[in-house]
C-alpha positions as CSV (number, residue, x, y, z in Angstrom):
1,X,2.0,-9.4,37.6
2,X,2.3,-11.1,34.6
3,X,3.6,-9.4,31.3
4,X,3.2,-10.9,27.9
5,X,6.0,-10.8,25.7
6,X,5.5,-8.4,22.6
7,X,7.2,-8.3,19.7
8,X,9.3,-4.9,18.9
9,X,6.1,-4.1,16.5
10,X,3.5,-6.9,16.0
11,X,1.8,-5.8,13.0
12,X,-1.2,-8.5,14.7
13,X,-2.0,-5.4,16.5
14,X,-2.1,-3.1,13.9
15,X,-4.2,-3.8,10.8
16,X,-3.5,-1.0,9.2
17,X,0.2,-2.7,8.7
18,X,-0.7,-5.1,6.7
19,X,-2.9,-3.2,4.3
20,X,0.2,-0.5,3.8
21,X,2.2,-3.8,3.7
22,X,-0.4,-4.8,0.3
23,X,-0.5,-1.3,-0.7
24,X,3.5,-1.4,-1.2
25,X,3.3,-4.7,-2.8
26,X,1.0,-3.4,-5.9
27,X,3.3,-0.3,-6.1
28,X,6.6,-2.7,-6.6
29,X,4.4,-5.0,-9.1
30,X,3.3,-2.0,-11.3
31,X,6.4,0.2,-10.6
32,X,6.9,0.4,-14.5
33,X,3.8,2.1,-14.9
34,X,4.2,4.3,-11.5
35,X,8.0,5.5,-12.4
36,X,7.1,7.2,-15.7
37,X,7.8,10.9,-14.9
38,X,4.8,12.8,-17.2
39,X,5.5,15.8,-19.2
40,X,2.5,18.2,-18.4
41,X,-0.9,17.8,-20.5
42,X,-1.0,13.8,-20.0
43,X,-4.3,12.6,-18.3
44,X,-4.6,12.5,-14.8
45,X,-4.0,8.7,-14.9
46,X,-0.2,9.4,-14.6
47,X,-0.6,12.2,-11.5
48,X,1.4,10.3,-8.7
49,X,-1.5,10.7,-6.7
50,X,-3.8,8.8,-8.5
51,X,-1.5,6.5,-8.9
52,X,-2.0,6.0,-4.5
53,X,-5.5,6.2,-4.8
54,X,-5.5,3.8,-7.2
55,X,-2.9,1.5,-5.3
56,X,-5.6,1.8,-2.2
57,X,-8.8,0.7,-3.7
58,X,-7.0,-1.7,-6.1
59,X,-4.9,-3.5,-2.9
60,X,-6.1,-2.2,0.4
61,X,-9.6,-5.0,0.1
62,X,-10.3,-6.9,3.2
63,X,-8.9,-10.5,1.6
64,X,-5.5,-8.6,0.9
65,X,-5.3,-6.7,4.2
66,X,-5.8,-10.6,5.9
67,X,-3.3,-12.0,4.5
């Protein structure tokens, strides 16, 4: 029996990692515009959840998530 050795959590076997890994990236690079806390009224631009959705589509494409 041979057992390959793994690391603790070898992100080479889950893709996802390095597309959250991009995802956190764009959130640190546009933080300034992510940490302003709204009053209510303002356009939906500043809802913290577009502000994910727009951190997906903007970061998560296939040459980010490659590395």
């Amino acid at each position: 029996i041979h057992l390959p050795y793994l690391p603790a959590y070898p992100p080479d076997f889950n893709p996802i990692e390095e597309g959250f890994s991009a995802m956190k990236a764009w959130l640190r690079r546009n933080r300034d515009y992510s940490l302003v806390c709204p009053p209510s009224g303002l356009p939906s631009s500043m809802d913290p959840y577009y502000l994910l959705w727009d951190a997906v589509y903007t970061a998560m494409t296939p040459s980010n998530i490659r590395g």
